[in-house]
Structures are given as C-alpha cells and as structure tokens.
KETIDREN-773800 format. One record per residue (C-alpha): residue number from 0; x, y, z. Coordinates in steps of 0.02 Angstrom, whole numbers. Layout:
BEGIN
rec k:NUM; X:X; Y:Y; Z:Z
...
This chain:
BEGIN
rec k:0; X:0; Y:0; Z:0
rec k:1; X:53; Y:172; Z:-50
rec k:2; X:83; Y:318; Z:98
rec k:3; X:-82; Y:390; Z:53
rec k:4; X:-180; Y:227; Z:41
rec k:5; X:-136; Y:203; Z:222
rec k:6; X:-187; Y:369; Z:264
rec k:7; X:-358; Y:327; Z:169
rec k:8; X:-386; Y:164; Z:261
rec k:9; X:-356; Y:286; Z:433
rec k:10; X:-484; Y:371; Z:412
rec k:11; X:-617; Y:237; Z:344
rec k:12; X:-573; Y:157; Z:510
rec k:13; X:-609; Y:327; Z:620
rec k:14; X:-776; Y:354; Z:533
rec k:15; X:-830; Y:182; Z:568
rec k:16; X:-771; Y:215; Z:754
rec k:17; X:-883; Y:355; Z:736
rec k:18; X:-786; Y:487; Z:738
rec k:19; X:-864; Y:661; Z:679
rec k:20; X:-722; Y:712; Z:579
rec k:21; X:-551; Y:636; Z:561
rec k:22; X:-395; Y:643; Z:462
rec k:23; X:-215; Y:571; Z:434
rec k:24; X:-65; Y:639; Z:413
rec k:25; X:68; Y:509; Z:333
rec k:26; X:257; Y:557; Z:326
rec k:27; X:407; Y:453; Z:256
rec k:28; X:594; Y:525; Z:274
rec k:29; X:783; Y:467; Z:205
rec k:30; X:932; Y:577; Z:266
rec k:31; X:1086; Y:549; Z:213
rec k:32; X:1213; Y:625; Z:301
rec k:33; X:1410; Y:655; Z:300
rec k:34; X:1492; Y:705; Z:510
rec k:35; X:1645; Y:791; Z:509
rec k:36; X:1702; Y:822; Z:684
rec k:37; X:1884; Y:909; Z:703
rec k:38; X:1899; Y:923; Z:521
rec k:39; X:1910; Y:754; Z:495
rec k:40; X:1755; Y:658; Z:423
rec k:41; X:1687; Y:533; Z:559
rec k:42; X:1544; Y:458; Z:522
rec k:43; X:1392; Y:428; Z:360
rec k:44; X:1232; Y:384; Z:397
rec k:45; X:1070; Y:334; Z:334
rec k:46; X:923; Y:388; Z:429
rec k:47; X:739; Y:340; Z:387
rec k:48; X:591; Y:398; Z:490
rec k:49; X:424; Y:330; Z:450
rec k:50; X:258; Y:358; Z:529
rec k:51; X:65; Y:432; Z:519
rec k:52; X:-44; Y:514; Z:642
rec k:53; X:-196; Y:528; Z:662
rec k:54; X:-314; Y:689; Z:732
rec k:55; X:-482; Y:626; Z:759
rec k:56; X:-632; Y:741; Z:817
rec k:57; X:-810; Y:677; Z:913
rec k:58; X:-894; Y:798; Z:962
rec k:59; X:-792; Y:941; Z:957
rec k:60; X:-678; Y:826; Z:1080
rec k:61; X:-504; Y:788; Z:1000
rec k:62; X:-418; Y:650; Z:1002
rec k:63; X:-219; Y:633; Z:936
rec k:64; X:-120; Y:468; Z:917
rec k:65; X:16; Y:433; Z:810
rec k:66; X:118; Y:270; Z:745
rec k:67; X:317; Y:220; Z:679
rec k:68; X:259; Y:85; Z:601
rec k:69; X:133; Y:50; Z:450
rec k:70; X:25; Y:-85; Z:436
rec k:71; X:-153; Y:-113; Z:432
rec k:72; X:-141; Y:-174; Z:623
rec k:73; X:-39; Y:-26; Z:685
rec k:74; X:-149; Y:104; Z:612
rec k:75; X:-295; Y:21; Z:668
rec k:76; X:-225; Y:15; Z:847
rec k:77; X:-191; Y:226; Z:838
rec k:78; X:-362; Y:245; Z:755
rec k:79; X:-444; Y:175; Z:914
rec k:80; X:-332; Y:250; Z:1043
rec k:81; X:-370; Y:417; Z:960
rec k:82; X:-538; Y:404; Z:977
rec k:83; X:-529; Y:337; Z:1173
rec k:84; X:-437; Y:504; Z:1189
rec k:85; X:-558; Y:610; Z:1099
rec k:86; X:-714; Y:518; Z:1225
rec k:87; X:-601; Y:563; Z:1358
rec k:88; X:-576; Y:752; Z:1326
rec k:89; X:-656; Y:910; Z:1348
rec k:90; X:-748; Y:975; Z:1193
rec k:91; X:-661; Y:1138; Z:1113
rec k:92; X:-798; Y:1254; Z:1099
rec k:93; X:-684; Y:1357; Z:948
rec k:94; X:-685; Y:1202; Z:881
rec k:95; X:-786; Y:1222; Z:707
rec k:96; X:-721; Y:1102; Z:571
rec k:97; X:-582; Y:1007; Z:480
rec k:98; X:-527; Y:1098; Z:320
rec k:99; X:-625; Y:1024; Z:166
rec k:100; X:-579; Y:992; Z:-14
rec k:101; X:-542; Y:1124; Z:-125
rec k:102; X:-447; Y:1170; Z:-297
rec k:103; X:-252; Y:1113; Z:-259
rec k:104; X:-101; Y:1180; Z:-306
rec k:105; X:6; Y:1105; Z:-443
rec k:106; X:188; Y:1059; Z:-343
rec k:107; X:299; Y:1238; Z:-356
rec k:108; X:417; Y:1214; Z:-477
rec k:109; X:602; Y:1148; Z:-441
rec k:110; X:549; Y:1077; Z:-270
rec k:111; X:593; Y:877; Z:-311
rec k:112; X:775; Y:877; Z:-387
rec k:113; X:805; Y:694; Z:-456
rec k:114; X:974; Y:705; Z:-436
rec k:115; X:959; Y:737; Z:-252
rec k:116; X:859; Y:586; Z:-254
rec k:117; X:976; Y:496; Z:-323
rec k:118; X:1149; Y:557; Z:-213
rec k:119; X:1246; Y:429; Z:-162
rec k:120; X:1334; Y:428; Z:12
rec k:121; X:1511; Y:436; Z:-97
rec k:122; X:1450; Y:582; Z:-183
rec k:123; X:1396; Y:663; Z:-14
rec k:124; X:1574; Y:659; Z:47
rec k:125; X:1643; Y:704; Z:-106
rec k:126; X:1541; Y:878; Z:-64
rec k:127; X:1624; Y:871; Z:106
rec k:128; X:1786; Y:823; Z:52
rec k:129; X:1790; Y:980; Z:-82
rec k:130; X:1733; Y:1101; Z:34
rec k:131; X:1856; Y:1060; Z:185
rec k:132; X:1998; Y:1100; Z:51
rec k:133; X:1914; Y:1242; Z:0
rec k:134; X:1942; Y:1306; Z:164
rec k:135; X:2121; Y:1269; Z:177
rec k:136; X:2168; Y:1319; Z:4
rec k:137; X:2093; Y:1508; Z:10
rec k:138; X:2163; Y:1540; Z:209
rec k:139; X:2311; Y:1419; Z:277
rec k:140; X:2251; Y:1507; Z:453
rec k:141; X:2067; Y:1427; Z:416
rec k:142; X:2018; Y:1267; Z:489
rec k:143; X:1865; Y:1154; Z:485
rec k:144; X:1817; Y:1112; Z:631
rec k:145; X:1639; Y:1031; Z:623
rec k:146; X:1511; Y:1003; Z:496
rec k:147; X:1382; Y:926; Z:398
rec k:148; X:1303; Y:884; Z:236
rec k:149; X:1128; Y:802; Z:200
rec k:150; X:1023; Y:743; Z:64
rec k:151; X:849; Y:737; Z:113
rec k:152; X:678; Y:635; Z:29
rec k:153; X:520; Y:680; Z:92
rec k:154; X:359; Y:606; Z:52
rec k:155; X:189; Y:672; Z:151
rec k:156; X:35; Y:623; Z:113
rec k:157; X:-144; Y:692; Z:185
rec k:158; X:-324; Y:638; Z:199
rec k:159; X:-454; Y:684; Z:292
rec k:160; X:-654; Y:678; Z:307
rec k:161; X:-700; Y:824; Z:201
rec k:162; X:-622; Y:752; Z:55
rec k:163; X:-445; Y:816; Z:45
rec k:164; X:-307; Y:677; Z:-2
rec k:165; X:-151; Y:737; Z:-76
rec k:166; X:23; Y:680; Z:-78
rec k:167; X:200; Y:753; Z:-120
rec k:168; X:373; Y:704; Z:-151
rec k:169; X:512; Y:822; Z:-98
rec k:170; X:706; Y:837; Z:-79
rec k:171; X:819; Y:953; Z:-13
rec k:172; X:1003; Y:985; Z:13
rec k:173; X:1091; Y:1052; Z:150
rec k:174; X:1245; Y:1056; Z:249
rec k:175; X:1354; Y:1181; Z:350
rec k:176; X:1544; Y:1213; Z:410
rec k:177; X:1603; Y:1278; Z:576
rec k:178; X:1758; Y:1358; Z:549
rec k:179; X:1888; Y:1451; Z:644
rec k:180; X:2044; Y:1555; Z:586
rec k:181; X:2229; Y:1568; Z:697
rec k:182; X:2373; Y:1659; Z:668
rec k:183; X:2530; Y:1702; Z:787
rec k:184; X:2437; Y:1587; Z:902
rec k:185; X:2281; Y:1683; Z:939
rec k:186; X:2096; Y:1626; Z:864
rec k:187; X:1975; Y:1700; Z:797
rec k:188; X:1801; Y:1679; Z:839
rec k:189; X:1677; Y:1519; Z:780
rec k:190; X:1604; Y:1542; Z:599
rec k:191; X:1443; Y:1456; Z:561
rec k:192; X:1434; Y:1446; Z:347
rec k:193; X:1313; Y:1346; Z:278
rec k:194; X:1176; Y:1321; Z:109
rec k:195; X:995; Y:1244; Z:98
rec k:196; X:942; Y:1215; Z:-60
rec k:197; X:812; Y:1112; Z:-179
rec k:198; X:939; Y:1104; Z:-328
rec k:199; X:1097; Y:1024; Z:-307
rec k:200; X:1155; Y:1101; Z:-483
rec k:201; X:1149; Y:1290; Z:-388
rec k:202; X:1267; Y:1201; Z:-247
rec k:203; X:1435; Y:1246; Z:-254
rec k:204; X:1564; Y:1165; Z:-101
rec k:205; X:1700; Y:1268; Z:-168
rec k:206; X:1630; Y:1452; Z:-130
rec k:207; X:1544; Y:1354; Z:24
rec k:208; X:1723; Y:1318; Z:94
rec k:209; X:1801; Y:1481; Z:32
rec k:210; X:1661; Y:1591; Z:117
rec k:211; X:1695; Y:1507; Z:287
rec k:212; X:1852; Y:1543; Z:295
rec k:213; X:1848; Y:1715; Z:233
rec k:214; X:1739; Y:1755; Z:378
rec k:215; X:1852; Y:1664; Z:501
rec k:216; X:2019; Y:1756; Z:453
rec k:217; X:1937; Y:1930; Z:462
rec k:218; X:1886; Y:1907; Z:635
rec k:219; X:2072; Y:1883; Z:676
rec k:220; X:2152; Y:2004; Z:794
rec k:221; X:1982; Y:2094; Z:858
rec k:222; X:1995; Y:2266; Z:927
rec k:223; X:1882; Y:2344; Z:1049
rec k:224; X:1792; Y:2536; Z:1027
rec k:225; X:1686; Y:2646; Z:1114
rec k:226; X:1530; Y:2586; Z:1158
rec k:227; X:1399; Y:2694; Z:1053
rec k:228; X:1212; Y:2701; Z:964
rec k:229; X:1206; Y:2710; Z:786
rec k:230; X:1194; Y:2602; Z:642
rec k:231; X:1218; Y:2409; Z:622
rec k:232; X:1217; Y:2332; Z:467
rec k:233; X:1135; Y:2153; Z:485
rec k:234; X:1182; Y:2021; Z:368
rec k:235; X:1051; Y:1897; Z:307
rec k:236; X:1063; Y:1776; Z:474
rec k:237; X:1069; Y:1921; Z:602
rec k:238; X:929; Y:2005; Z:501
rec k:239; X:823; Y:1841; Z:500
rec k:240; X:832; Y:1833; Z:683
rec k:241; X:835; Y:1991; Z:765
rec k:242; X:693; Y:2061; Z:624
rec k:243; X:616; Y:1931; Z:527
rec k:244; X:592; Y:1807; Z:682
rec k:245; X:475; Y:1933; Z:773
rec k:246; X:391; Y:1985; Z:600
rec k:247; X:321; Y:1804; Z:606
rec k:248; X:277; Y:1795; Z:783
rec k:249; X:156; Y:1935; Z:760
rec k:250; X:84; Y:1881; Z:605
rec k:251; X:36; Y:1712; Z:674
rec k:252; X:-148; Y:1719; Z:696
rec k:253; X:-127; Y:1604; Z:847
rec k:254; X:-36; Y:1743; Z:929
rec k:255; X:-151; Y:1865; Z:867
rec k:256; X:-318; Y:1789; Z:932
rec k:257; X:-219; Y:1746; Z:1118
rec k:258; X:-160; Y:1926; Z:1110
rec k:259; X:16; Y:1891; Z:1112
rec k:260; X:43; Y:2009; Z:951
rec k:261; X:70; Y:2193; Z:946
rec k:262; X:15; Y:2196; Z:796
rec k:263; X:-172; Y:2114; Z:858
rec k:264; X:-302; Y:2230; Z:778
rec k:265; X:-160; Y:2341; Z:672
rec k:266; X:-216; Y:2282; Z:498
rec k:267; X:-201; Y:2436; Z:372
rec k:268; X:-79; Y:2531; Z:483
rec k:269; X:98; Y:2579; Z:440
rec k:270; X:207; Y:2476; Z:600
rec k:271; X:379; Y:2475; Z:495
rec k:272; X:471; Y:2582; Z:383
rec k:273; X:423; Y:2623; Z:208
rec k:274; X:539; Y:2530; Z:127
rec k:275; X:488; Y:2355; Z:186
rec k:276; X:382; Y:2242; Z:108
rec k:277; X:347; Y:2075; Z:160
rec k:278; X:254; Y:1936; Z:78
rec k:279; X:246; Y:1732; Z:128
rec k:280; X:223; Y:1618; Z:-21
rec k:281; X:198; Y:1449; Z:-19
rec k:282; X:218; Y:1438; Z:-187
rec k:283; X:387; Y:1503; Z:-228
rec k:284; X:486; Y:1408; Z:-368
rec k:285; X:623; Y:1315; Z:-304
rec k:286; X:588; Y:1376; Z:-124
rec k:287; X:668; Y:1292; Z:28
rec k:288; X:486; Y:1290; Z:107
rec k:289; X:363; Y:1272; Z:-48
rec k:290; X:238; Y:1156; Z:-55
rec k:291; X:67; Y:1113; Z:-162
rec k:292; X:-18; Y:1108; Z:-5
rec k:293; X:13; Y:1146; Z:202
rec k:294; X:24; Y:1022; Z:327
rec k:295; X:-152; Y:1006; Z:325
rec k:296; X:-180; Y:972; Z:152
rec k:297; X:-235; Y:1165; Z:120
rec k:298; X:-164; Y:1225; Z:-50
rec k:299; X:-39; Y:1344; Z:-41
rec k:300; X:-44; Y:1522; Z:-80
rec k:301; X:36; Y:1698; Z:-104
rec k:302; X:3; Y:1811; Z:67
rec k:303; X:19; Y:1987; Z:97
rec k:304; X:110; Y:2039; Z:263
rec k:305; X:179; Y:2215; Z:233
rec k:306; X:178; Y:2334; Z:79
rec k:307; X:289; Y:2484; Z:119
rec k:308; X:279; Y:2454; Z:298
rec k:309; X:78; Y:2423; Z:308
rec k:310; X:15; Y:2275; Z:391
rec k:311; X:-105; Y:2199; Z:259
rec k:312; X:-151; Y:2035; Z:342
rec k:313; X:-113; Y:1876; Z:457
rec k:314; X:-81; Y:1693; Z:431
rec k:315; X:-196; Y:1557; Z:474
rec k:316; X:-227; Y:1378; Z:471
rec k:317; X:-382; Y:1313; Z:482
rec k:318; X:-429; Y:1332; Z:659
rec k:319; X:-363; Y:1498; Z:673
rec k:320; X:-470; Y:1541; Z:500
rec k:321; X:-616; Y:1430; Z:548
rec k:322; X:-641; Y:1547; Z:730
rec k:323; X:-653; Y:1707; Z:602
rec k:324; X:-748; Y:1642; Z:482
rec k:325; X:-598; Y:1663; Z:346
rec k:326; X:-508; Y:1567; Z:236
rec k:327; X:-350; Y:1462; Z:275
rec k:328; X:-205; Y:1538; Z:199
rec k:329; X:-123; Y:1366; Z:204
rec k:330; X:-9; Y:1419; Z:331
rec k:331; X:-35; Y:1253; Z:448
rec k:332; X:136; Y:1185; Z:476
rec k:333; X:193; Y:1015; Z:571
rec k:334; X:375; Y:966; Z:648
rec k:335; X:340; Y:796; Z:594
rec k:336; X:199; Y:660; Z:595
rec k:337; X:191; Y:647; Z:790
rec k:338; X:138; Y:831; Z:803
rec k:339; X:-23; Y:932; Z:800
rec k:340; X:-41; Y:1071; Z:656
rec k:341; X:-6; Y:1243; Z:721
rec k:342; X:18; Y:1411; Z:599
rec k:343; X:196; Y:1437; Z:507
rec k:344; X:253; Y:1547; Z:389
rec k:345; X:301; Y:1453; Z:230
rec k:346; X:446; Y:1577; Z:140
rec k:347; X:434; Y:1714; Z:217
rec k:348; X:509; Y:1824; Z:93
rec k:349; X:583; Y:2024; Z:151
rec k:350; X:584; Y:2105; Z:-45
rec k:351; X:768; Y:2154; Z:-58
rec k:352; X:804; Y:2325; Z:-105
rec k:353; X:938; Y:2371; Z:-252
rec k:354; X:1099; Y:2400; Z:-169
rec k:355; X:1241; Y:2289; Z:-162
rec k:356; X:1319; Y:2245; Z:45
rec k:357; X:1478; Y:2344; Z:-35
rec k:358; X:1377; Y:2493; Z:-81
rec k:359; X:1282; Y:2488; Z:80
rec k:360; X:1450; Y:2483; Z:157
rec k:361; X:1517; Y:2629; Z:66
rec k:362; X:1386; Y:2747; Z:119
rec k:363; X:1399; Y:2735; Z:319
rec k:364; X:1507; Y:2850; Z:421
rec k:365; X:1522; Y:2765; Z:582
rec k:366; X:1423; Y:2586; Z:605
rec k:367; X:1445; Y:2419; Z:623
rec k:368; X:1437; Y:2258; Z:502
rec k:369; X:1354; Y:2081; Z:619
rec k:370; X:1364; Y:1917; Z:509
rec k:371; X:1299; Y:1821; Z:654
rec k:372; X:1210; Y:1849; Z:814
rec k:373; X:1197; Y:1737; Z:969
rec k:374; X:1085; Y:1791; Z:1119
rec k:375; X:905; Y:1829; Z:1175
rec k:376; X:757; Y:1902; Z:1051
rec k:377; X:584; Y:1909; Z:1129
rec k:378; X:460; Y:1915; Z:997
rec k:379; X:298; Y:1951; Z:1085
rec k:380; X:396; Y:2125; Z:1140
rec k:381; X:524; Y:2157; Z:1006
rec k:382; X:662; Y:2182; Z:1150
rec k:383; X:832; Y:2091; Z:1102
rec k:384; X:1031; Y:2091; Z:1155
rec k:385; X:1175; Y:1981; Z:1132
rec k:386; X:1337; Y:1949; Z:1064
rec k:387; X:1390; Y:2024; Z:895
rec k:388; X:1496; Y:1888; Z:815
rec k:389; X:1601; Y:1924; Z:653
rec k:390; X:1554; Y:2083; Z:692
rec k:391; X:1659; Y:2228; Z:616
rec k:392; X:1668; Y:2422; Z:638
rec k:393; X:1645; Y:2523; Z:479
rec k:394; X:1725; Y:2712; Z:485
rec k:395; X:1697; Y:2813; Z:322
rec k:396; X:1627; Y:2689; Z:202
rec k:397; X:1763; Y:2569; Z:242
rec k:398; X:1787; Y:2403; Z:363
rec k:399; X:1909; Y:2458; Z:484
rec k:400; X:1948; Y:2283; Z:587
rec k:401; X:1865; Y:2149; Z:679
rec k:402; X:1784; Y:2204; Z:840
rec k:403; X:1807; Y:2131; Z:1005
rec k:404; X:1678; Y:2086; Z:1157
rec k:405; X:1537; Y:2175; Z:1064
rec k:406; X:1360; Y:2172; Z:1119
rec k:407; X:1203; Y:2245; Z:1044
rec k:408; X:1029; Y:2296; Z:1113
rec k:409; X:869; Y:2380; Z:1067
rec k:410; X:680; Y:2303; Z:1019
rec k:411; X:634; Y:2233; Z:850
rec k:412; X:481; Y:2361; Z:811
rec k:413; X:578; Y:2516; Z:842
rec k:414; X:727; Y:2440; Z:715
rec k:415; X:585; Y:2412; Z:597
rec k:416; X:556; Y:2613; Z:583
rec k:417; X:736; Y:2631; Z:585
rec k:418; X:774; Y:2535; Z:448
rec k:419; X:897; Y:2645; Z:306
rec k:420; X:941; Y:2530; Z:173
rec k:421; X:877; Y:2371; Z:123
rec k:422; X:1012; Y:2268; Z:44
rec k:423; X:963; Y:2157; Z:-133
rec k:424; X:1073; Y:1993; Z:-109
rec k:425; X:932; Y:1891; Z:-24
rec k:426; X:965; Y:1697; Z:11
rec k:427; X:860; Y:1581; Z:108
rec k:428; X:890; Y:1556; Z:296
rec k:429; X:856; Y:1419; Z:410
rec k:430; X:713; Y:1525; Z:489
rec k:431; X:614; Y:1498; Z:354
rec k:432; X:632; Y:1652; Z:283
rec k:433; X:721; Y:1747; Z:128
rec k:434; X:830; Y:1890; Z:186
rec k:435; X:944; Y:1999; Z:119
rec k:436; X:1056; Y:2133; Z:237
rec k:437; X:972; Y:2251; Z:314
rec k:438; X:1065; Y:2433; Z:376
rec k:439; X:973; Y:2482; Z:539
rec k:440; X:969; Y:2654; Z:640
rec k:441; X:976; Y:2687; Z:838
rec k:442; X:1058; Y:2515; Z:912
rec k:443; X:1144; Y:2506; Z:1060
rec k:444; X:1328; Y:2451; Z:1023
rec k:445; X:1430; Y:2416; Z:1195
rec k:446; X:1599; Y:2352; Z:1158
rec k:447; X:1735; Y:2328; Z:1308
C-alpha cells in the first residue's frame, strides 16, 4: 500500500469508530548524512523515519495518536486510541471544522531535484571532502572544525473527512561548516557557513568552503571601541533573527487571537518603515519551504504581510481561520507526523532592495557590520541583546577591523522604523525566511 492509501484506510477506520471528523497525516523521510568532527570526516549515515498520525474529532472533543510503524494493524490500533482520547476530553468550543476539499495547487516548480534523489553517500562526501579543502586552500590560518552535509527525501501524504487527499514528493540539500581562523597563536572567533537548497546544480562546495574561511580570518586580531548608538548593518542571518523572527511571531494568527501580538487589531496601519515589504508564499519556485499544499492538506498560496511598511493581513490555518470565519491561507505547519498542526510561515520572503552589501558599506560614516548573532530576542515584545559575532566596525565607508567583546541591544519594532537601506542579495535562511542585509538606525553598540 502506498503512503496515502494508508492514510485513506485511517480514516475509513475513524468514521466507522464514529468519529465526527477525522484525518491522517502520513510522513516518510531518508537523510543521508556526512559528520565531520575536528575536520576530519567521522561518520555517514542513513536515517529513515516513517510514521502517520492521526487527529480525530467527536464531538468537538479531539483525540491525537500517532504510529512508527505501518500496517493495517498498527494504524488500526492509533485509530482507536485516538478516539478513546477524543471520549475522554473536553470539547473545544472554537472548535468548528476540519478543512474540506478544494482546488489544489500544482507542486511549485524545482521543489523535487532527481538528482538529489539519487545522491549517493560517496558523492555526499565528495561535497564534504571539496569544501574542507576549499577552506584550507583560500586561508592556511582557516580550519574546519565541524560540519555537515545532508540529502533529504520527503514524502507526506494527507487525507481527511472532508475530502482532501493529496500527496507530495520532496528533496532538499543542506549542509554547514564551523570554521575558525589562527594566526601568531591567537583565534579568531567560531564561523557558522552553511547552504539549503532544492537544486543540487545551484550548490557549489568550493565558494561554500572559501566563504567560511573568509569570515574566520577577518575576525582575527579583534579590537575593541567605544561603546555607542548608531547604525548596524545586519547580514542575512542576524537580520532573519533579530527582524524577521518577530515579524512572524506577530503575524501568526494564533498569537493574534491569544493577544500575544502587537500587531493584534493593526491591519491597514503603517508599523515599519516604508521601505519594507513582506510577503509569505507557499508557492515560490524552487523555495526551501514550498509546497502544493500545508500540513493540512490546504493549498498553498501567495500572502500579503507588509507593503511599504503596512500590515495587510495575518496567517492562518484552519482553526485559526475557521474561529473568524476566513479562509486558510495554508499556513498550517507540522515538525513531523507525531505533532499537532499549528500556523507557520512558509517563505517568508523580506523584498530586497537594489543596493549591493559593498555599496551599503560605502555609504555609512560610523556603524557596524554583524554576520551572526547569538543571544536573546523576545518576539511578543520586540526587546533583544546579545553577542555580535564576526562583527566589524565600519568608519567612512570602509571596514576598519574585527571588533572585540561587542554586544548589541534595542527592540525589534523600533529597528523596523529605523530601517535605512535594504540590501538586494537575499538567500534563504534556516528561519524559514528569505533575507537579504538590512542597515538599521539607533542600536545600542557596547563594546569593552
């Protein structure tokens, strides 16, 4: 039997239980995956994960149980103990309805690469191999130090009460390097480099390699400054975290409806500056996060979050949609098949702006440059600090050195109103979003 045959024969089984509504959510995984640990490659490994789930509704009472295993036995067994769960609960009076059927999505384009399919273990380390003497052959101060590269399969496949069944084949390739940098015996700090991407033909080890250790040997020999407030140019990962992170917190109509937004109730009101535009599309060719459909079998769509710095809507899944009598704007995301569906931005996309980092670069008097951050970002509040690492001081249009000790403070909603220059090299992050750098106004820089 096929993943979404299973999934079928799920719910059959809950209706004749007689359950109101039910659904299953069937998910089949193979990782391969290269270790390197102190440069040296340790370990390959092939990982499988296997399972469905089933969410099962009597009475506006749920009921969740999920399985490793298929067979006709096993699902029957987390069919019933779904719906002893559901008898056993208190009915959701939110509760309205499963999603039902409508017009689905063709698959974005570029989101199954055969030839990721088809990587061998060999060919993985080949990938590894290349990019760990990338590393050595643009910096002989540069060192690997950790990483690791995957090749990823995933099949999902969805069918519920109301009609929806759907399934999709996926891949994806990703892998990262930890690198660090020494010279006359001192190191430089830890540089995280890494690529996530559907097309293995886009993937290049080489310039993988060769960016790590760039960014290791310039954070040799830091200096310290005066501590100030002014501008701090965030690269992509910084920017994901520090802005985009909160962005999707209070666009989550979860967070909205518990009033754990600031943004609650701001629809049609500027909250950021001008210049920023954000959209979430599901559908984006060849995106990291694109699907035909959510994790509820919802297809996916194209949503409006900001046009020049006006909120223009939320996302929802279908219990969030269902409580405001809207549509789902297939936003419903899972971890895996032994979770429930909550709301997730799909790619998350800030529109870059037209200027190069360089240029960006060029034009600041007195700033900093932060290609990664590590420390605290609340999102219901905005209010963030931490470390600066690879952080740099610009003077004059030009990167002076490496700074030292640096830390940086201020809140997320205020940056968004300070924003100066959005920067138009955008790549996808592991937050789920697309960001390119972004040059902000009024931070708190404290450097020792």
């Amino acid at each position: 039997m096929s993943l979404r045959e299973y999934a079928e024969y799920a719910v059959k089984k809950c209706e004749k239980l007689g359950a109101s509504e039910a659904e299953a959510y069937g998910q089949k995984q193979r990782v391969i995956e290269i270790v390197l640990e102190r440069g040296e490659i340790q370990s390959e490994r092939t990982k499988t994960h296997l399972g469905i789930s089933i969410r099962l509704i009597k009475d506006k009472k749920l009921g969740f149980a999920y399985n490793s295993t298929l067979s006709k036995e096993s699902i029957e067994k987390a069919c019933e103990a779904a719906f002893a769960l559901a008898k056993a609960s208190i009915p959701n009076p939110d509760w309205i309805s499963l999603p039902s059927m409508s017009k689905p999505s063709s698959s974005p384009e570029g989101i199954f690469d055969q030839r990721i399919a088809e990587l061998k273990s060999a060919e993985i380390l080949d990938f590894a191999i290349q990019a760990a003497n990338a590393v050595k052959e643009k910096d002989k101060k540069a060192f690997v130090d950790d990483g690791k590269f995957s090749a990823l399969i995933n099949e999902t496949s969805i069918v519920n009460s109301h009609g929806i069944s759907c399934a999709e084949k996926t891949t994806l390739f990703s892998c990262y390097l930890i690198c660090m940098a020494k010279e006359m015996g001192k190191a430089s700090s830890m540089v995280f480099e890494y690529e996530i991407t559907r097309s293995i033909e886009k993937f290049s080890p080489t310039k993988l390699g060769e960016k790590a250790a760039e960014k290791a040997v310039a954070s040799i020999n830091p200096k310290s400054v005066e501590s100030f407030e002014g501008q701090v140019l965030l690269d992509c990962d910084p920017a994901a975290v520090i802005l985009a992170y909160p962005i999707m917190n209070s666009i989550n109509a979860d967070n909205v409806q518990r009033n754990r937004s600031l943004w609650a109730g701001r629809i049609g009101e500027e909250v950021a500056n001008p210049t920023l535009s954000v959209v979430d599309d599901g559908l984006l060719p060849r995106g990291v996060y694109s699907s035909a459909f959510d994790d509820e079998g919802v297809p996916r769509q194209r949503t409006e979050i900001l046009a020049k710095g006006v909120l223009k809507g939320y996302l929802h899944n279908s219990f969030t949609s269902n409580k405001e009598n809207k549509a789902s704007t297939g936003n419903a995301y899972r971890q895996n098949y032994a979770t429930l569906p909550t709301v997730m931005a799909s790619n998350m996309i800030i529109q870059p702006g037209n200027k190069k980092l360089e240029e960006i670069i060029s034009e600041i008097d007195k700033g900093i440059i932060i290609r990664r951050f590590s420390g605290n970002v609340r999102p219901e509040s905005g209010e963030f600090s931490g470390i600066a690492k690879q952080a740099s001081l610009i003077e004059n249009g030009e990167i002076k050195h490496a700074l030292k000790e640096t830390m940086i403070a201020g809140n997320t909603f205020e940056a968004l109103k300070n924003i100066i220059t959005i920067g138009s090299e955008i790549r996808a992050t592991l937050y789920r979003a697309y960001v390119p750098p972004i040059l902000v106004d009024k931070i708190k820089i404290v450097s020792k």
